[in-house]
PDB file of N, CA, C, O and CB in Angstrom:
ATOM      1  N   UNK A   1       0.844  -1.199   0.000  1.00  0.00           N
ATOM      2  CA  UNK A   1       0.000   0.000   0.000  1.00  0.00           C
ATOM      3  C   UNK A   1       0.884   1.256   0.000  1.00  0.00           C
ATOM      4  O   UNK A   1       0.455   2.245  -0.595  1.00  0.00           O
ATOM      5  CB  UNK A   1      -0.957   0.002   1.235  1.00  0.00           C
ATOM      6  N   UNK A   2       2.198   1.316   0.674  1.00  0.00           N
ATOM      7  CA  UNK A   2       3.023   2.109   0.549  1.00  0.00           C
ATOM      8  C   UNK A   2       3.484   2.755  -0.886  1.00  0.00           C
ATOM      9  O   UNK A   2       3.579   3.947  -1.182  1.00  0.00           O
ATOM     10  CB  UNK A   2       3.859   1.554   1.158  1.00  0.00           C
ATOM     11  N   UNK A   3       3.694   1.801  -1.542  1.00  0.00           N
ATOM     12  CA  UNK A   3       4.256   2.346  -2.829  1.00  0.00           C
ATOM     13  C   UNK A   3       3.024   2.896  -3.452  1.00  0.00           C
ATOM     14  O   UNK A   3       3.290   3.916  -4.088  1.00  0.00           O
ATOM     15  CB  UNK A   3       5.026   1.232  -3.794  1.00  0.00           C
ATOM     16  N   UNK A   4       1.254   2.436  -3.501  1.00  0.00           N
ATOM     17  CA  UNK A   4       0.718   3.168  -4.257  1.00  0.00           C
ATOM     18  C   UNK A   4       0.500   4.546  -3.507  1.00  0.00           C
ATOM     19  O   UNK A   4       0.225   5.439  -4.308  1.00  0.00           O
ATOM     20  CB  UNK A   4      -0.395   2.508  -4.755  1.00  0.00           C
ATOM     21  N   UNK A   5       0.532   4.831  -2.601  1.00  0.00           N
ATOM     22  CA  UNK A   5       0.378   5.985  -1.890  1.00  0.00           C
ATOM     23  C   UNK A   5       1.478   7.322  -1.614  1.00  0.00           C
ATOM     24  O   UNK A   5       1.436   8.471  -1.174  1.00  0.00           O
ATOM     25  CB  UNK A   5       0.065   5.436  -0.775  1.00  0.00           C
ATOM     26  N   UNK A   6       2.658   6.172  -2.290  1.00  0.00           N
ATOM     27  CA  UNK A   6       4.220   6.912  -2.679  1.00  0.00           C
ATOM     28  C   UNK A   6       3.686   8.163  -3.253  1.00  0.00           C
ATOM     29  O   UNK A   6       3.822   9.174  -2.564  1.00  0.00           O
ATOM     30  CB  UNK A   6       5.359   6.012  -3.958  1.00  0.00           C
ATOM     31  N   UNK A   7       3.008   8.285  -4.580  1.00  0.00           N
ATOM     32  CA  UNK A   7       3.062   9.413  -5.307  1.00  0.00           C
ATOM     33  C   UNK A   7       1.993  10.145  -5.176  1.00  0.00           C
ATOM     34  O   UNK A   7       1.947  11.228  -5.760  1.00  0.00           O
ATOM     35  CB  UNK A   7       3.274   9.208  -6.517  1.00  0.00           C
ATOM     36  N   UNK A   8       0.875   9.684  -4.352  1.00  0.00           N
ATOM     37  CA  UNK A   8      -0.161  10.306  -4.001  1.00  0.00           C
ATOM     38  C   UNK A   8       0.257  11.764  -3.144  1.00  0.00           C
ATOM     39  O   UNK A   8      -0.201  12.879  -3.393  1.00  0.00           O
ATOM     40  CB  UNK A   8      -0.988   9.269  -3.234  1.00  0.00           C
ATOM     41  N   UNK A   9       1.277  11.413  -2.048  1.00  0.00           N
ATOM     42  CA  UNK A   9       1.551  12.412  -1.115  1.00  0.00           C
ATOM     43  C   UNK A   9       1.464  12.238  -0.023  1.00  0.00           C
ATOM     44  O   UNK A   9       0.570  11.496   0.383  1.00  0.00           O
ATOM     45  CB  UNK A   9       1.022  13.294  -1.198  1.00  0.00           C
ATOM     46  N   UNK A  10       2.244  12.774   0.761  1.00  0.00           N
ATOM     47  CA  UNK A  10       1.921  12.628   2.351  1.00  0.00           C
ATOM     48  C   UNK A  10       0.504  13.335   2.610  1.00  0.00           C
ATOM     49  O   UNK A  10      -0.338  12.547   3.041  1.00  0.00           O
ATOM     50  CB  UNK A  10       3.179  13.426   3.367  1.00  0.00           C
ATOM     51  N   UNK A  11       0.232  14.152   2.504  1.00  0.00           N
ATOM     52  CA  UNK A  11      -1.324  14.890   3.020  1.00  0.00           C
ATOM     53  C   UNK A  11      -2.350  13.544   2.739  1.00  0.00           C
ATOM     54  O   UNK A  11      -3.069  13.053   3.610  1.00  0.00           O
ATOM     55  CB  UNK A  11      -1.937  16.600   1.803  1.00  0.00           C
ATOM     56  N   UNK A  12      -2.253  13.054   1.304  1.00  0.00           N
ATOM     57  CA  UNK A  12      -3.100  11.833   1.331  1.00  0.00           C
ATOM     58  C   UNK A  12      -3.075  11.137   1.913  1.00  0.00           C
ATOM     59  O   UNK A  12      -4.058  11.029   2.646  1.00  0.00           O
ATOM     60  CB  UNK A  12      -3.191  11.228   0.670  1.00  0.00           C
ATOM     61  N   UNK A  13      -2.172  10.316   2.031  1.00  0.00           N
ATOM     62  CA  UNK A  13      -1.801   9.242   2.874  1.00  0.00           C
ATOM     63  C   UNK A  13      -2.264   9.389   3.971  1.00  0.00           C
ATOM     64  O   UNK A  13      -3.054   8.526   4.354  1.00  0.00           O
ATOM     65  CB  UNK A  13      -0.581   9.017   3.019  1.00  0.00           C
ATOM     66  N   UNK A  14      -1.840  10.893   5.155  1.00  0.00           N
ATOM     67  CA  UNK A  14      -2.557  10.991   5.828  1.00  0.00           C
ATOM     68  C   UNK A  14      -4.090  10.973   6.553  1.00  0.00           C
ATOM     69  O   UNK A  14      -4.468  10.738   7.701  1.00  0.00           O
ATOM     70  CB  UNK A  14      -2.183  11.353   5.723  1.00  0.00           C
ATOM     71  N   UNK A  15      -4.866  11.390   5.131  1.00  0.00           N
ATOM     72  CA  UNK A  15      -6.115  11.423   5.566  1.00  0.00           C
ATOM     73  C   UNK A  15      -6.703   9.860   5.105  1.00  0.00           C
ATOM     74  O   UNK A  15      -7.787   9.409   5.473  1.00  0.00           O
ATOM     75  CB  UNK A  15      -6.894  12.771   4.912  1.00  0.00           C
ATOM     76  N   UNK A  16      -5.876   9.263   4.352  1.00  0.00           N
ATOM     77  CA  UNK A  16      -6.861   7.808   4.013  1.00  0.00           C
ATOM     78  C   UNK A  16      -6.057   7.108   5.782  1.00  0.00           C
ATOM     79  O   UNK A  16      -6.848   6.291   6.255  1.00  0.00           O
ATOM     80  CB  UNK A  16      -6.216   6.502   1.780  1.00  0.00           C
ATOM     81  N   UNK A  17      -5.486   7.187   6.192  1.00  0.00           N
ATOM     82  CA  UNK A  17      -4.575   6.496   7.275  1.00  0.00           C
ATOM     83  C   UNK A  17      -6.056   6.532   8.597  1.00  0.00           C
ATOM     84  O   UNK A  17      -6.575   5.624   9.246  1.00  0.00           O
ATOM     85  CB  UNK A  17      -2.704   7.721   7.753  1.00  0.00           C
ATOM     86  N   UNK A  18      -6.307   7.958   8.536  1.00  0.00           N
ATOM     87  CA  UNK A  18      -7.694   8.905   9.444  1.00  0.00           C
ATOM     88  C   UNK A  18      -8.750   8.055   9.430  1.00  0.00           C
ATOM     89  O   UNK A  18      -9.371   7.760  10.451  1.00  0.00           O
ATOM     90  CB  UNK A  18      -8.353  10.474   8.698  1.00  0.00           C
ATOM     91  N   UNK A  19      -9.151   7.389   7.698  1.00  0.00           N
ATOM     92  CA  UNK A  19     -10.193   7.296   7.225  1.00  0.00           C
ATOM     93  C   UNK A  19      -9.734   5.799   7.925  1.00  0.00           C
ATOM     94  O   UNK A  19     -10.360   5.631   8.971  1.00  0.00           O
ATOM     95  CB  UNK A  19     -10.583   7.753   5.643  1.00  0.00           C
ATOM     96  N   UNK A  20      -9.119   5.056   7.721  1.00  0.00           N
ATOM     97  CA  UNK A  20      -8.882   3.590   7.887  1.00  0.00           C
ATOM     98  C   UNK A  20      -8.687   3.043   9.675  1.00  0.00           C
ATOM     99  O   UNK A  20      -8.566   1.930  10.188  1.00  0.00           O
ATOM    100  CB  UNK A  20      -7.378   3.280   6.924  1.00  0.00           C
ATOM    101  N   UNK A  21      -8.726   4.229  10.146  1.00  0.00           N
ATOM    102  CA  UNK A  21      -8.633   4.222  11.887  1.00  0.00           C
ATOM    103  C   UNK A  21      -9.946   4.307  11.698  1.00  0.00           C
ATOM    104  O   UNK A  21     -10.509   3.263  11.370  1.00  0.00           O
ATOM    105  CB  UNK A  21      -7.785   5.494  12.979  1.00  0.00           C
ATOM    106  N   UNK A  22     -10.588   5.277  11.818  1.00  0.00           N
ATOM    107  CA  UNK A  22     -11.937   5.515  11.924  1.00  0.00           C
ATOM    108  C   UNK A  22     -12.851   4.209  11.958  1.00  0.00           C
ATOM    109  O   UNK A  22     -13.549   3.833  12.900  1.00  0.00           O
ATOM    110  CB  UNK A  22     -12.294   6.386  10.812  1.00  0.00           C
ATOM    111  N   UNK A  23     -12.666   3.534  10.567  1.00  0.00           N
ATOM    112  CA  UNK A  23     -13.357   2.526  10.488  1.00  0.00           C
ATOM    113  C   UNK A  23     -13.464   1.088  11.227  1.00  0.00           C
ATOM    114  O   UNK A  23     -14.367   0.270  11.407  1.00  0.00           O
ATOM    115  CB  UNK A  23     -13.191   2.428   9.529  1.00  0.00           C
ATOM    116  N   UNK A  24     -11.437   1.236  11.726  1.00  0.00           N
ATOM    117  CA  UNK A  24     -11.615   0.227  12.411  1.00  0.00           C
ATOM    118  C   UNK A  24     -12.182   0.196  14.116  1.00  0.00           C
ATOM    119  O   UNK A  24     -12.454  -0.804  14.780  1.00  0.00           O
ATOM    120  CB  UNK A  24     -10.419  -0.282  12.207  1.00  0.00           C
ATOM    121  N   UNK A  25     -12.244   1.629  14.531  1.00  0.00           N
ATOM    122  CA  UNK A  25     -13.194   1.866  15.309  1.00  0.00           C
ATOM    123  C   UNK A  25     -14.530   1.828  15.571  1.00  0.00           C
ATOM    124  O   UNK A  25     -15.287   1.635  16.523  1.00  0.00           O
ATOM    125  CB  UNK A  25     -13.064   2.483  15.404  1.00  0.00           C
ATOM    126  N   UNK A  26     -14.567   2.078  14.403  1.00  0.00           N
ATOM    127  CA  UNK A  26     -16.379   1.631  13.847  1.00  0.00           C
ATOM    128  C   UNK A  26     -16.631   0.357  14.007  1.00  0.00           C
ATOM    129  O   UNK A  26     -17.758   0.024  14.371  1.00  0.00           O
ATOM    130  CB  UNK A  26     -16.817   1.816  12.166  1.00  0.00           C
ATOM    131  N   UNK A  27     -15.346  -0.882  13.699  1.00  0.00           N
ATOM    132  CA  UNK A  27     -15.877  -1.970  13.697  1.00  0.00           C
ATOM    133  C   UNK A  27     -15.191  -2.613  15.064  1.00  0.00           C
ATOM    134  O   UNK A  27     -15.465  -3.721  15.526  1.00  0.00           O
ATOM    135  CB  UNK A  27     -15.681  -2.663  12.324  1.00  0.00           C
ATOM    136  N   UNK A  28     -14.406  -1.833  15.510  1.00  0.00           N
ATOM    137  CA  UNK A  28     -14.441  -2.297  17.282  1.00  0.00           C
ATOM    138  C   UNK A  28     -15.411  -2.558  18.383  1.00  0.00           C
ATOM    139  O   UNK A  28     -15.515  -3.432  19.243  1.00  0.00           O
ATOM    140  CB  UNK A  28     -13.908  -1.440  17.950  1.00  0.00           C
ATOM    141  N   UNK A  29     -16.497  -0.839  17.854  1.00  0.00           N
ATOM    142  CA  UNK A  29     -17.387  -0.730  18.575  1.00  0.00           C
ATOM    143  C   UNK A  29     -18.572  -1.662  18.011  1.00  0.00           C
ATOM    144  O   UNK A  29     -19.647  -1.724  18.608  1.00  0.00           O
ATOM    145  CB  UNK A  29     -17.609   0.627  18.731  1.00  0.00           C
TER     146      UNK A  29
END
């Protein structure tokens, strides 16, 4: 997942990283 997210950018990366916590919180709770 690293390399496709290589050229995307750090700001992206960041917010899909947000998006992918989130969810697994979603599916904790």
């Amino acid at each position: 997942m690293r390399l496709g997210f290589g050229w995307l950018g750090s700001p992206v990366a960041s917010v899909v990283r947000v998006g992918v916590r989130e969810r697994s919180v979603i599916r904790a709770a």
